[in-house]
C-alpha positions as CSV (number, residue, x, y, z in Angstrom):
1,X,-3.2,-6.6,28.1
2,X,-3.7,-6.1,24.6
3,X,-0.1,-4.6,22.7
4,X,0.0,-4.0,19.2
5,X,2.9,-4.8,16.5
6,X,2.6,-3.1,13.1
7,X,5.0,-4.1,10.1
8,X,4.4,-3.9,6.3
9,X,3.6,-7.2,5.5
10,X,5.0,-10.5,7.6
11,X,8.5,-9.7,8.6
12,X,7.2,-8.4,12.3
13,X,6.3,-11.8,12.7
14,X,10.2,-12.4,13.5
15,X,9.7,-9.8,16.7
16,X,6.2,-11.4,17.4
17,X,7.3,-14.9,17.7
18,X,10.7,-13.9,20.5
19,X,7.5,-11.4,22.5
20,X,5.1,-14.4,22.6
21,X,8.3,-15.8,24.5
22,X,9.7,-13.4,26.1
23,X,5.9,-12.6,27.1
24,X,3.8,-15.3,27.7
25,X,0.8,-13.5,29.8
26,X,0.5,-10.8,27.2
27,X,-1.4,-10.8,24.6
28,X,-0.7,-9.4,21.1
29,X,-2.8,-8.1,18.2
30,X,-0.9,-8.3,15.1
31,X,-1.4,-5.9,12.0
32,X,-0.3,-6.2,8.6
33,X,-0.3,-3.8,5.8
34,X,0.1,-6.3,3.1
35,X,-2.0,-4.8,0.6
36,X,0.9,-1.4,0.7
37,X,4.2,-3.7,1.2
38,X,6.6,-3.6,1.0
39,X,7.5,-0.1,2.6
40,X,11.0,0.1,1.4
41,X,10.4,1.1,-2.0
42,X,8.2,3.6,-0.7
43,X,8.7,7.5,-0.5
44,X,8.6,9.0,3.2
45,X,5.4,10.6,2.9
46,X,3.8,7.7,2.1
47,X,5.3,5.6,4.4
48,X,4.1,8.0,7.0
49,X,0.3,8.1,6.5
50,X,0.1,4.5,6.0
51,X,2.0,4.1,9.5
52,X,0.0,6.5,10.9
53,X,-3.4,4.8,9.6
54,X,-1.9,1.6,10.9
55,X,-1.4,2.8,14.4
56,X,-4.7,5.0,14.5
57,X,-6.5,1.8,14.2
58,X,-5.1,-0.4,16.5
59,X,-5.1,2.1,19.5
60,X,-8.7,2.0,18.6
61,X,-8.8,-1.7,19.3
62,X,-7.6,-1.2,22.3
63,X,-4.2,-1.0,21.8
64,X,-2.6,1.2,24.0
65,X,1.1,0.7,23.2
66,X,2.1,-0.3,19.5
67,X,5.6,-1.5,18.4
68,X,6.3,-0.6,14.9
69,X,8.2,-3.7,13.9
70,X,8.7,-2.4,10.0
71,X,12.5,-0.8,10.6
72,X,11.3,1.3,7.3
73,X,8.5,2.8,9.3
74,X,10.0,3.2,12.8
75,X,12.6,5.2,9.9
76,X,10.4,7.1,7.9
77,X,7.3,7.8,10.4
78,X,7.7,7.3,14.5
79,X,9.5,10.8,14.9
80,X,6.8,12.6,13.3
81,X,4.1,10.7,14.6
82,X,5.5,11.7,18.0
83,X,6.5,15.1,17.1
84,X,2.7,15.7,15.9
85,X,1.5,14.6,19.7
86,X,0.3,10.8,20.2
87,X,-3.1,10.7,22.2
88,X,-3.3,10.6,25.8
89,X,-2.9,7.1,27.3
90,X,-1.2,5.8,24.3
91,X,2.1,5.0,22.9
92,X,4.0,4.1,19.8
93,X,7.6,3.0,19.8
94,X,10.1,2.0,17.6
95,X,12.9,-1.0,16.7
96,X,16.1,0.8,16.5
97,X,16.9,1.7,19.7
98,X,16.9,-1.7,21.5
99,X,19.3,-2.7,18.7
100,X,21.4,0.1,18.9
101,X,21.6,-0.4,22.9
102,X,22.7,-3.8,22.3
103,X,25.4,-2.9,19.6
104,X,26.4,-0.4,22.1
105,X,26.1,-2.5,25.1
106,X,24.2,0.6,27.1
107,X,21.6,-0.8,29.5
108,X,17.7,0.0,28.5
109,X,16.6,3.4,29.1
110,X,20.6,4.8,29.7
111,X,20.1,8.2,29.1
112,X,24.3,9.7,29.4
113,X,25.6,11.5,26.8
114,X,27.6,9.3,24.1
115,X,31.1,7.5,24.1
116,X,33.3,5.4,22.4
117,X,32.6,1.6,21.9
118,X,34.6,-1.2,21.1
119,X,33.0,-2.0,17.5
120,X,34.0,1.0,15.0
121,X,33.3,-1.0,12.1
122,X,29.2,-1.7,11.5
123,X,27.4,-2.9,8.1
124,X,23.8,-1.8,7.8
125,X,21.6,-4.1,5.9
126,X,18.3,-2.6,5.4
127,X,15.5,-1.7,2.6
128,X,16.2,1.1,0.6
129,X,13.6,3.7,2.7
130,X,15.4,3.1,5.8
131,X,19.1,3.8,4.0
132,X,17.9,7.0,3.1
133,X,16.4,7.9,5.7
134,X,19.5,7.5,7.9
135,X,17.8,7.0,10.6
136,X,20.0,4.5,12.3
137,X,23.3,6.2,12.1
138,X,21.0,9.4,13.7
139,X,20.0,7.4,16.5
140,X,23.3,6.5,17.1
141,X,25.0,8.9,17.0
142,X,23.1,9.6,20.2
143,X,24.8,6.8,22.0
144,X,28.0,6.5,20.5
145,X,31.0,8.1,18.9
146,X,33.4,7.2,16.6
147,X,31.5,4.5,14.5
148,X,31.8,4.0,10.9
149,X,28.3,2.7,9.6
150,X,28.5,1.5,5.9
151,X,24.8,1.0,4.8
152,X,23.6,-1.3,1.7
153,X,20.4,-1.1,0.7
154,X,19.2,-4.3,0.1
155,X,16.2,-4.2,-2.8
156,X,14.4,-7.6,-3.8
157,X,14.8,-9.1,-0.4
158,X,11.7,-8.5,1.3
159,X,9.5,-9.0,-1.6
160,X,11.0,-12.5,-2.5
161,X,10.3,-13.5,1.2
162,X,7.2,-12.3,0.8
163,X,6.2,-14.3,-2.2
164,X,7.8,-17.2,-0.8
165,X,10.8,-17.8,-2.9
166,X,13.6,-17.8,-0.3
167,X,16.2,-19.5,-3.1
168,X,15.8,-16.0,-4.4
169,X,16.1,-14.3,-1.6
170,X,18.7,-16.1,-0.3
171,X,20.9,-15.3,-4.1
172,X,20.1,-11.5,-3.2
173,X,21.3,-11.6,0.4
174,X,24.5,-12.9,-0.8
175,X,24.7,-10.5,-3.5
176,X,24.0,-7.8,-1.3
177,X,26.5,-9.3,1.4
178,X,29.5,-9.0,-1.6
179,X,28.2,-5.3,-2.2
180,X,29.1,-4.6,0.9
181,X,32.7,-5.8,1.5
182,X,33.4,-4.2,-1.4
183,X,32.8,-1.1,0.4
184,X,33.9,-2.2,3.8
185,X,35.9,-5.2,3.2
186,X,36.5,-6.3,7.2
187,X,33.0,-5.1,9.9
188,X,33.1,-6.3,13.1
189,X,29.4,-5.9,13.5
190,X,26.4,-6.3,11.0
191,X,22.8,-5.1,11.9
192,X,19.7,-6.8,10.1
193,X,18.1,-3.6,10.0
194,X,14.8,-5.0,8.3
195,X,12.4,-7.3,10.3
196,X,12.2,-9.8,7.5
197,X,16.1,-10.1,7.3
198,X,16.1,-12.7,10.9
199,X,14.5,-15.3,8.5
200,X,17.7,-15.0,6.0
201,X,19.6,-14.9,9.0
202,X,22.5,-17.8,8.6
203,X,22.5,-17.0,5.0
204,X,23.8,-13.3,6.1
205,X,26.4,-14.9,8.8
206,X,27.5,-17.5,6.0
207,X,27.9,-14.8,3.4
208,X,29.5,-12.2,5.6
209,X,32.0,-14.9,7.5
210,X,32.5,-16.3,11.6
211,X,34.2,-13.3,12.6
212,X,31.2,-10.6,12.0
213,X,28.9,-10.9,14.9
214,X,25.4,-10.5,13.1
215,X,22.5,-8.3,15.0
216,X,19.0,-9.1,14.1
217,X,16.1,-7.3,16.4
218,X,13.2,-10.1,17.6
219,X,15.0,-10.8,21.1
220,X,16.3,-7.6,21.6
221,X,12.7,-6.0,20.9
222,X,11.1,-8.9,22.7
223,X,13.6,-8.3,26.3
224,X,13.1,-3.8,25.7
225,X,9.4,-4.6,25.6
226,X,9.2,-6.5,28.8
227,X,11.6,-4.3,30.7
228,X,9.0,-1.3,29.0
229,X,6.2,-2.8,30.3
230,X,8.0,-3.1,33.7
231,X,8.3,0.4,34.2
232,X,5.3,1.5,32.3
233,X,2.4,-1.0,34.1
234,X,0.0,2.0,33.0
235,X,0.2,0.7,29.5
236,X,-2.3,-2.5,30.1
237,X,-5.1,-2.4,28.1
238,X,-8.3,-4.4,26.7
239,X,-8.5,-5.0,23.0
240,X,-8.4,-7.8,20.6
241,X,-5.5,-10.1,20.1
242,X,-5.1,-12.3,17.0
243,X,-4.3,-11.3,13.4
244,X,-5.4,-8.8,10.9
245,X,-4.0,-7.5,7.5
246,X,-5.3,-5.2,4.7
247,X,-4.0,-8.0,2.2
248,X,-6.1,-11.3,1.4
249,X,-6.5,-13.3,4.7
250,X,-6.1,-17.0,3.0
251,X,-3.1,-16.0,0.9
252,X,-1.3,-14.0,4.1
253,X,-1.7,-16.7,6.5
254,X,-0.3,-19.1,4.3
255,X,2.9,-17.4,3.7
256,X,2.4,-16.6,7.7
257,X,2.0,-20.6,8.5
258,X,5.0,-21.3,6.6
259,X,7.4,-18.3,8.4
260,X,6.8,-19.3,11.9
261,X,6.1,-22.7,11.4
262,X,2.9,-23.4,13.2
263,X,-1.0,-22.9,12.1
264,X,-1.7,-18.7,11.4
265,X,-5.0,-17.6,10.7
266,X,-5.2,-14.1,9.7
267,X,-8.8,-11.9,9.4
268,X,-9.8,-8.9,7.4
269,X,-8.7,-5.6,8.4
């Protein structure tokens, strides 16, 4: 079974690692657009035909189901691509609902019509695309009621994990983080609504304090996948499994080595 992961530059890497977990006897063929990241800064247009270009080619690999990892294109892109008709046999889904179903504590795949949850109070930290596409408060409004989401859009971040320099990024999380209470001074919940935030992850809970329960995707995409691919055995395919990217292959693999901690080779696009 080959599956597909799509993201922007290396952040998916954070949803790849908990599926190769979560996963074991699956294989995975990672793809990403690090020559076009980041996304966020991106207008929705062009977010969408580099998605879409994305996706085209790995269900041509052989992947029959992709997971759009990049929050900004699951924002920006997987409701058109699916409104425009996805080819027979394959699939593309996104990385908000599973958060949202955890936030909301709904089981996978529960359908009733929305209610009132226990946390009313929910900080959105995400990359300026996905803010204004507000795509998360759409989604959940589909599942809950009643939920104040105060969204900060958090420019700089990805781009200093990208390059490497995560005293930067760590000075912009908390920056960001202060932004925020200043708009919502007390959340209950805060939602790491970018792939690349997990890595800044105890810099967010340090900055935003013991009492905010922080929610950051890889597990939760890692468990909606395997309970997917449960009820959807139909979606095994052959294909390659490894690494590609539209960036340089030396340079990306470094930065890739260093997120996840163990040897990453990436090839050509």
């Amino acid at each position: 079974m080959a599956v597909g992961i799509f993201d922007s530059g290396l952040g998916g890497l954070t949803v790849l690692n908990a599926a190769q977990k979560r996963l074991p006897d699956v294989d995975f063929l990672y793809f990403a657009d690090s020559d076009h990241a980041p996304y966020g800064v991106r207008d929705a247009e062009d977010i969408y035909q580099l998605t879409r270009r994305a996706v085209r080619d790995l269900w041509e690999r052989g992947c029959n189901l992709v997971i759009l990892a990049c929050n900004t294109a699951s924002a920006a892109a997987l409701r058109r691509m699916q409104e425009e008709g996805v080819p027979p046999g394959k699939r593309v889904l996104g990385v908000f609902v599973p958060l949202i179903e955890a936030l909301t504590e709904r089981q996978w795949g529960d359908n009733s019509p929305p209610r009132e949850v226990e946390v009313k109070h929910v900080a959105l930290f995400a990359t300026p695309a996905t803010v204004a596409s507000r795509a998360f408060q759409r989604e959940l409004a589909f599942r809950a009621i009643g939920v104040d989401v105060e969204a900060q859009s958090c420019g700089g971040v990805v781009d200093a994990i990208e390059e490497g320099d995560l005293i930067l990024a760590e000075a912009l999380v908390r920056s960001h983080v202060d932004a925020l209470k200043r708009k919502m001074p007390h959340p209950q919940a805060a939602i790491l609504g970018c792939t690349h935030y997990p890595l800044m992850e105890q810099c967010f809970q340090e900055a935003l304090g013991p009492d905010v329960k922080v929610f950051s995707q890889g597990s939760l995409v890692a468990d909606s996948l395997a309970d997917y691919l449960q009820r959807h055995p139909d979606m095994n395919g052959e294909g390659e499994c490894g690494f590609l990217t539209t960036g340089k292959p030396g340079f990306v693999s470094d930065r890739a080595t260093q997120f996840l901690r163990r040897q990453i080779t990436f090839q050509a696009a």
